[in-house]
C-alpha positions as CSV (number, residue, x, y, z in Angstrom):
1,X,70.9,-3.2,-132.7
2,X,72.7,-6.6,-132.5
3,X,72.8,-10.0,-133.4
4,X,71.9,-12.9,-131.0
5,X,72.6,-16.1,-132.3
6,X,70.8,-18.7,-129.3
7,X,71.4,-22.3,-129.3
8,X,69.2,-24.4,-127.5
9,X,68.4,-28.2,-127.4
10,X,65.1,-27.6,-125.5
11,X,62.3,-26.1,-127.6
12,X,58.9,-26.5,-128.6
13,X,56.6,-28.3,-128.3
14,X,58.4,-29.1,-125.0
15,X,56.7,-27.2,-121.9
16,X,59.2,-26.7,-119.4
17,X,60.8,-23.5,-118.1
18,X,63.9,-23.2,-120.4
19,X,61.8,-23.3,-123.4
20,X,59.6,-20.4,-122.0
21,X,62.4,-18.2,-120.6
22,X,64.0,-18.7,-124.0
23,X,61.1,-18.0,-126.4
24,X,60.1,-15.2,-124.3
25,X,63.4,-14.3,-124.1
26,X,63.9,-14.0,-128.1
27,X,60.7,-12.1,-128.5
28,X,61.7,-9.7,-125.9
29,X,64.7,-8.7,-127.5
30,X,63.6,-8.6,-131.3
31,X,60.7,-6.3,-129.4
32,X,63.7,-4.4,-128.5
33,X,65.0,-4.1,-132.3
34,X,67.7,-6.7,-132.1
35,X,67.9,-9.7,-134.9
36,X,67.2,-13.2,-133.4
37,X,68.2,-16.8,-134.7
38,X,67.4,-19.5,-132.5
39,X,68.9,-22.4,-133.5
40,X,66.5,-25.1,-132.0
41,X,66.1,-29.4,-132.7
42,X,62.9,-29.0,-135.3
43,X,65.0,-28.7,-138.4
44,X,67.1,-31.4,-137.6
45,X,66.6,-35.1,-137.0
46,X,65.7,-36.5,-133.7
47,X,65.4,-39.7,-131.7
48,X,63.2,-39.5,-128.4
49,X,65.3,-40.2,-125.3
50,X,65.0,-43.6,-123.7
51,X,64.0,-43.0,-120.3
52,X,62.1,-39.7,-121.2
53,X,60.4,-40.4,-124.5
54,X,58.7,-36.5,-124.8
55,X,61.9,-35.1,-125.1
56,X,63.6,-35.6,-128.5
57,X,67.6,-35.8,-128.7
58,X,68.6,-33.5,-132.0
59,X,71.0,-35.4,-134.2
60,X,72.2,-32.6,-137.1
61,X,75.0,-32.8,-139.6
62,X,77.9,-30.4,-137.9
63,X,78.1,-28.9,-141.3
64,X,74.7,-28.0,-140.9
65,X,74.9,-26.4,-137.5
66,X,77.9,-24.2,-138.7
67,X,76.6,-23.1,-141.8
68,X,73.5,-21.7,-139.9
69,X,75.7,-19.8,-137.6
70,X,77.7,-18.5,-140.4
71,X,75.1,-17.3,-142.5
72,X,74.1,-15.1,-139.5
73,X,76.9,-13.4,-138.6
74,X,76.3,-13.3,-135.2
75,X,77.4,-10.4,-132.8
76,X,76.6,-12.6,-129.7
77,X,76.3,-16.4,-129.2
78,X,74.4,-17.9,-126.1
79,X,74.6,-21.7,-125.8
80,X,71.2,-22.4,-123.2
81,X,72.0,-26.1,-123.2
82,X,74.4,-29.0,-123.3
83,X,73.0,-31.0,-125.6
84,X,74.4,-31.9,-129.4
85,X,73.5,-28.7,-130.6
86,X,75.0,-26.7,-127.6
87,X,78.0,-29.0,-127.8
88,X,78.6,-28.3,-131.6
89,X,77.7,-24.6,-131.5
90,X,80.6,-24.6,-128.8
91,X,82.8,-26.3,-130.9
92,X,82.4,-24.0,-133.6
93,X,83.2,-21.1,-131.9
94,X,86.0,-22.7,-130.2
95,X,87.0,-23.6,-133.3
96,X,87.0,-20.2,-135.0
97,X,88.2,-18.6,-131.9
98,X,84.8,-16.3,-131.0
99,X,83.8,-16.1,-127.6
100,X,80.4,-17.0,-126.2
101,X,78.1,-17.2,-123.4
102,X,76.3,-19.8,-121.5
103,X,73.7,-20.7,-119.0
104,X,73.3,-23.3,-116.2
105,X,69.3,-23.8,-116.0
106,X,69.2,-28.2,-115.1
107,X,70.6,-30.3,-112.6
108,X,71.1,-32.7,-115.1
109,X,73.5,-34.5,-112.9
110,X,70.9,-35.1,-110.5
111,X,67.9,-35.9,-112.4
112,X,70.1,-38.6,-114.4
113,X,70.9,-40.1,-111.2
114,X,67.1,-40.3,-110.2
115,X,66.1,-41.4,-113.9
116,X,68.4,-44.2,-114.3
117,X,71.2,-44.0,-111.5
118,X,73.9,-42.4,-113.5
119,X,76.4,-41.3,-110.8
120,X,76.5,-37.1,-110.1
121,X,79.9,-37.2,-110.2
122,X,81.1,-37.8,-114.0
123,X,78.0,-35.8,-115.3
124,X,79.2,-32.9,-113.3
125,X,83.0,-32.9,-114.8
126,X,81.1,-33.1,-118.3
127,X,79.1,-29.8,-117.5
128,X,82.6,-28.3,-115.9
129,X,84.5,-28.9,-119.1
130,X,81.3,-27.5,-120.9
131,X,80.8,-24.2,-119.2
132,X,84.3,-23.6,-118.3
133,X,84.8,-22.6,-121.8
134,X,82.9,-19.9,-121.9
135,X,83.6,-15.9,-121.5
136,X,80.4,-15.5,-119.0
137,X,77.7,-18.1,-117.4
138,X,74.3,-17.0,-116.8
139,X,72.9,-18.3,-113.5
140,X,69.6,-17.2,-111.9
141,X,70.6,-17.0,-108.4
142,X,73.1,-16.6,-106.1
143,X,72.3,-19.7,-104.2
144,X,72.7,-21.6,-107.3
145,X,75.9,-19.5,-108.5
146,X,77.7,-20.4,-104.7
147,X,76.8,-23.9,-105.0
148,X,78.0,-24.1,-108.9
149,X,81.5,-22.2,-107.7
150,X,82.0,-24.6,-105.5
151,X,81.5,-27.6,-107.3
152,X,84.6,-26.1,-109.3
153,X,82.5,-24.1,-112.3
154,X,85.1,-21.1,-113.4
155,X,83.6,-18.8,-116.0
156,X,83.0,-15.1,-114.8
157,X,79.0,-15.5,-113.7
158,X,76.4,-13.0,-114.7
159,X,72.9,-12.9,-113.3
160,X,70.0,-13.7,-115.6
161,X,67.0,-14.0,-113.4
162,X,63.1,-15.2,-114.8
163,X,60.3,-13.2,-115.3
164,X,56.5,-13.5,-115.1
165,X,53.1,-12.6,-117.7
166,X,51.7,-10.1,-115.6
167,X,48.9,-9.9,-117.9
168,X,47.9,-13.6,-117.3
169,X,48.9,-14.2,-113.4
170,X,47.7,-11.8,-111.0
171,X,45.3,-12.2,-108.3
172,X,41.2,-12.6,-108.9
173,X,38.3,-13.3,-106.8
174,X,38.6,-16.9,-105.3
175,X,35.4,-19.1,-107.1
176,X,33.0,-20.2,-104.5
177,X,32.2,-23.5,-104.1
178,X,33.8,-26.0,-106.1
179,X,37.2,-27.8,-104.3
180,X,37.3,-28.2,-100.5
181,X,39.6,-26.1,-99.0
182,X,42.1,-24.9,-98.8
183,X,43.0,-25.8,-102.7
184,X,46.9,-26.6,-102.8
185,X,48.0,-26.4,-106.4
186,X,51.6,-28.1,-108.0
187,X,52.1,-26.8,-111.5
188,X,55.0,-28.3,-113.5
189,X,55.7,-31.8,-115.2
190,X,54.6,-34.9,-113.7
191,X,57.3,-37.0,-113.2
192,X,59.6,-38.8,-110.7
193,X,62.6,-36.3,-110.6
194,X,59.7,-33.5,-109.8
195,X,59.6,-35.1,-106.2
196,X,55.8,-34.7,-106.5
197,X,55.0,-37.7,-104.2
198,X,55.9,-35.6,-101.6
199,X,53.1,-33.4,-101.8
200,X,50.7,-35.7,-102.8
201,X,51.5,-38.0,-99.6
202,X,50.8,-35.3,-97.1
203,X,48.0,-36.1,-94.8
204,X,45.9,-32.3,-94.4
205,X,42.5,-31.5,-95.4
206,X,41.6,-29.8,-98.6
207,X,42.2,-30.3,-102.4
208,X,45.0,-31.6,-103.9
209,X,45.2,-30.2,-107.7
210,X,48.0,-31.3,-110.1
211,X,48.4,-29.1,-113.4
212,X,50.8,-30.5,-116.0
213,X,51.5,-33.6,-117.8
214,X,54.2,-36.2,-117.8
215,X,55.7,-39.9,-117.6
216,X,54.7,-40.3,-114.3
217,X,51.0,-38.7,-114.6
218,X,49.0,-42.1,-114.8
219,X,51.2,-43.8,-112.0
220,X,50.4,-41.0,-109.8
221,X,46.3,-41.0,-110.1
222,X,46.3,-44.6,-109.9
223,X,47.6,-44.1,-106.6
224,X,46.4,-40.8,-105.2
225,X,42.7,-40.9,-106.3
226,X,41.8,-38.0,-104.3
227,X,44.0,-35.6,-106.3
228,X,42.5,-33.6,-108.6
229,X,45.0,-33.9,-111.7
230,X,43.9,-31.2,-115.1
231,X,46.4,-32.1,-117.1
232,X,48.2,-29.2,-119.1
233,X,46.9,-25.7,-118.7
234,X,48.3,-21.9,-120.4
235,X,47.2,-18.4,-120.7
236,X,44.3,-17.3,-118.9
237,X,42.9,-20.9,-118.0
238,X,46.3,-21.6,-116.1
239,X,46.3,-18.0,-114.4
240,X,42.8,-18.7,-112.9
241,X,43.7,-22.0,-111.9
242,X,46.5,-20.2,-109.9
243,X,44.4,-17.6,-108.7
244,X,41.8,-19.9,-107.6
245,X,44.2,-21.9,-104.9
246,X,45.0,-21.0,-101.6
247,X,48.7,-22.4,-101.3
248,X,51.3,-23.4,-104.1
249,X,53.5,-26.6,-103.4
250,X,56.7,-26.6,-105.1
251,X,58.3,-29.7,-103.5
252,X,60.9,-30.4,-106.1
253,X,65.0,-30.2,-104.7
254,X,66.7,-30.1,-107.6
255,X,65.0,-27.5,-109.9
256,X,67.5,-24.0,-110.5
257,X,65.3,-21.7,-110.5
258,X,61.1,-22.5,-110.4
259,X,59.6,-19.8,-112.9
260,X,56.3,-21.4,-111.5
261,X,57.2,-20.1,-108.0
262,X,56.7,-16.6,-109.2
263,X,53.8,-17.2,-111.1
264,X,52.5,-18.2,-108.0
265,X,53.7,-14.8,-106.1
266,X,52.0,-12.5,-108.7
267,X,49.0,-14.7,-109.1
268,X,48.7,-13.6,-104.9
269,X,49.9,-17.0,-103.9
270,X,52.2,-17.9,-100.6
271,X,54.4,-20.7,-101.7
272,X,55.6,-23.9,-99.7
273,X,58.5,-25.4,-100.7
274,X,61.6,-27.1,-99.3
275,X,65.1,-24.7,-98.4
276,X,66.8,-25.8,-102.0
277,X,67.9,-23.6,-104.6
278,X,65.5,-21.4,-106.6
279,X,62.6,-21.1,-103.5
280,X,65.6,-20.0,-101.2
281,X,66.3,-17.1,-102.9
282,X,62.3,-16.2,-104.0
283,X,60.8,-17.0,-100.4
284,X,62.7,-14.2,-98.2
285,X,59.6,-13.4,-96.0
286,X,57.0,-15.5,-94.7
287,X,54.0,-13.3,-96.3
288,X,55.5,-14.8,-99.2
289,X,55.0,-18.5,-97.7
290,X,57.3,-20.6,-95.8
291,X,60.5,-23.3,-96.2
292,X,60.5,-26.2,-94.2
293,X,62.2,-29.9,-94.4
294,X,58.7,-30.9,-93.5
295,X,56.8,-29.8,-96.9
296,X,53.8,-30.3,-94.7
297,X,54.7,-28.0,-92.1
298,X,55.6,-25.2,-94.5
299,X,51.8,-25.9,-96.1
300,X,50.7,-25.1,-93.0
301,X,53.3,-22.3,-92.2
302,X,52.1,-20.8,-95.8
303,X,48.3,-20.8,-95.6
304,X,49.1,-19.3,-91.9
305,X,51.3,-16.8,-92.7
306,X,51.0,-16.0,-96.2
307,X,50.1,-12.6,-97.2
308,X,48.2,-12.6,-100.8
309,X,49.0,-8.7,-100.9
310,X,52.3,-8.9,-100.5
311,X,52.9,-12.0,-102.8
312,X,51.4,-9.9,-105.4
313,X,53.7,-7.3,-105.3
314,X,57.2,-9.5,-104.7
315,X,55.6,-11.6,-107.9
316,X,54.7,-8.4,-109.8
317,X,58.9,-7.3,-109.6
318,X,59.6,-9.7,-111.7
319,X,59.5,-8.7,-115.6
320,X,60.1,-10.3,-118.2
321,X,61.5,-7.1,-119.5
322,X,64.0,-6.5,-116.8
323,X,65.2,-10.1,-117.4
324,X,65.7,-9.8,-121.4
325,X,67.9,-6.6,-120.1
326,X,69.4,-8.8,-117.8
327,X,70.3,-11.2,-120.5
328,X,71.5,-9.1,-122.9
329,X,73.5,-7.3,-120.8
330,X,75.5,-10.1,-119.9
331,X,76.1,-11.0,-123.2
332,X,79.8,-10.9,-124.8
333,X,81.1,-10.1,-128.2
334,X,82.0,-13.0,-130.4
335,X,85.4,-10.8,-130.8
336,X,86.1,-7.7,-131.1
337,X,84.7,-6.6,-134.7
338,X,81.4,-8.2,-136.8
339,X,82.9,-11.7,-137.9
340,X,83.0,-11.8,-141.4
C-alpha cells in the first residue's frame, strides 16, 4: 500500500478529459488498496478565467497547500497540472527536497494562442521550466513524447496511456429511423480551440450530431442549423448516443491524447480525424477509420473502410485498469524513506 498525494487544477464540476482520467484514476488505485488525497480547486477560493469563464483559476493560501501535503505524508506526489496549485505543490517539494512526478495532458501554448493570441513561444519555456523539474513526466503517446523532446522537455518520460468504461461504451443495435444517415457524431466541448467548425462545414449527406457543451455552443447553432446539438451527455445515455452513429469526427489538432477517440473504438465506431497527436497513435489501421488533411475525405475514408468489429476490439484494449497500473508504476518516491 502507498500514498498518492495528486495535485490537480482541473476537477469537478469541470467535464473534460483530465478530470476523468484523474478521478478514475484515484478510484482505481484506492480500489487497489492504496491511500488517495487529491488536492483539487473546491476548497480554495476561485476567480473564473476571463476568456473561459467555466473554468475557475484556484487562488489558496501557500500555507494552506503545504499543510495539506504535510498532513499526508505522502509516499508519491503527482502534479497533473500547471496551474497555482501544481505550481505551489512543486514548490513545496522543491523546497523540502522530495521528488515528484508530472504529466503533460494540454497544449496550453496553443489553445492560448487561439483564445486570445498569446504567442506559443513564452508559454512553452513556462511549461519547460515546469516539467523539467521533475524525476519522471507522464505522457500518453509516443507522438506527443517526440514532439515534447524536441521542443526541449528533459525529464525521463514514462508512458501513462487512457482508458475506457467498457461497461458503458460498447457496440448495440443501431436505432431505426430517427437521423438520416450516416449519423456523424463529435463528442467533446464546444468551443473555438476544439476546431469544431471544421466538421460542421463539411458538405456530405447525413446527420451532423454535436454532444457537449461550451462557450462557443450557441455561436455554432446559430450558424449550422442543421446540426443536431444535445448538449452534455454521461453514462449509458452518452454510450447509446455513440453506439447509435455511424462515424466519429474528432477534428481537433491540438488535443494530447482524445480519450473520446476510444470511446468511440469500443463503442464499434471508425474514427476520422486529422494526422495530429493523440489519433496518430489510436488510428493504426483503417478498420479503425482513416486520417486525412481533408477531414472530409477521411469521413468518407471511415464510413468506407471502417470495420465496427474490429474497432470494438482495438477500443476494448484499453482499461482503465491497465492505465492506473501504468500510472502507478511510473510513479517515484518523494525520497528514499516515508517523509516525516
Amino acid at each position: 500500500m502507498a500514498r498518492v498525494l495528486i495535485a490537480t487544477d482541473a476537477w469537478h464540476p469541470q467535464v473534460n478529459g483530465v478530470v476523468r482520467s484523474l478521478d478514475t484514476t484515484a478510484r482505481h488505485l484506492r480500489a487497489l488498496g492504496h491511500v488517495v488525497e487529491v488536492v483539487e480547486p473546491s476548497a480554495f477560493a476561485s476567480v473564473a478565467v476571463p476568456f473561459y469563464p467555466e473554468i475557475r483559476l484556484a487562488l489558496p493560501r501557500p500555507g494552506r497547500v503545504y499543510d495539506r501535503v504535510c498532513r499526508f505524508r505522502p509516499d508519491h506526489v503527482h502534479i497533473a497540472t500547471e496551474g497555482t496549485i501544481g505550481l505551489l505543490v512543486r514548490h513545496f517539494c522543491r523546497r523540502r527536497g522530495w521528488r515528484f512526478t508530472t504529466s503533460y495532458h494540454t497544449r496550453f501554448p496553443e489553445y492560448l494562442n487561439e483564445l486570445v493570441g498569446v504567442p506559443v513561444g513564452p508559454t512553452y519555456r513556462f511549461l519547460k521550466r515546469f516539467h523539467n523539474a521533475a524525476a519522471a513526466m507522464m505522457v500518453a503517446t509516443p507522438s506527443l513524447e517526440k514532439e515534447l523532446v524536441g521542443r526541449g522537455f528533459r525529464p525521463p518520460i514514462r508512458r501513462w496511456s487512457r482508458g475506457v468504461d467498457l461497461g458503458v461504451f460498447h457496440p448495440r443495435p443501431k436505432p431505426a429511423g430517427g437521423h438520416a444517415r450516416p449519423v456523424m457524431l463529435y463528442v467533446g466541448r464546444v468551443s473555438h480551440e476544439k476546431n469544431i467548425e471544421d466538421f460542421l462545414k463539411l458538405d456530405i449527406h447525413g446527420t451532423k450530431l454535436i454532444v457537449g457543451d461550451g462557450p462557443a455552443r450557441a455561436e455554432l447553432e446559430r450558424k449550422y442549423p442543421a446540426a443536431v446539438f444535445l448538449g452534455y451527455r454521461k453514462g449509458e445515455a452518452l454510450g447509446e448516443v455513440y453506439a447509435a452513429a455511424d462515424v466519429f469526427v474528432f477534428p481537433s489538432r491540438t488535443d494530447t491524447f482524445g480519450i473520446v477517440v476510444i470511446e468511440a473504438l469500443a463503442s464499434g465506431l471508425p474514427v476520422a480525424a486529422y494526422p495530429a497527436t493523440g489519433p496518430i497513435d489510436t488510428i493504426t489501421d483503417e478498420k479503425f477509420g482513416a486520417l486525412d488533411n481533408d477531414l472530409g475525405a477521411a469521413v468518407r475514408r471511415a464510413l468506407a473502410t471502417g470495420d465496427p468489429a474490429a474497432c470494438a476490439a482495438e477500443g476494448a484494449g484499453y482499461t482503465w485498469d491497465r492505465c492506473t497500473r501504468q500510472f502507478f508504476e511510473s510513479l517515484v518516491r518523494v525520497r528514499g524513506e516515508r517523509p516525516a
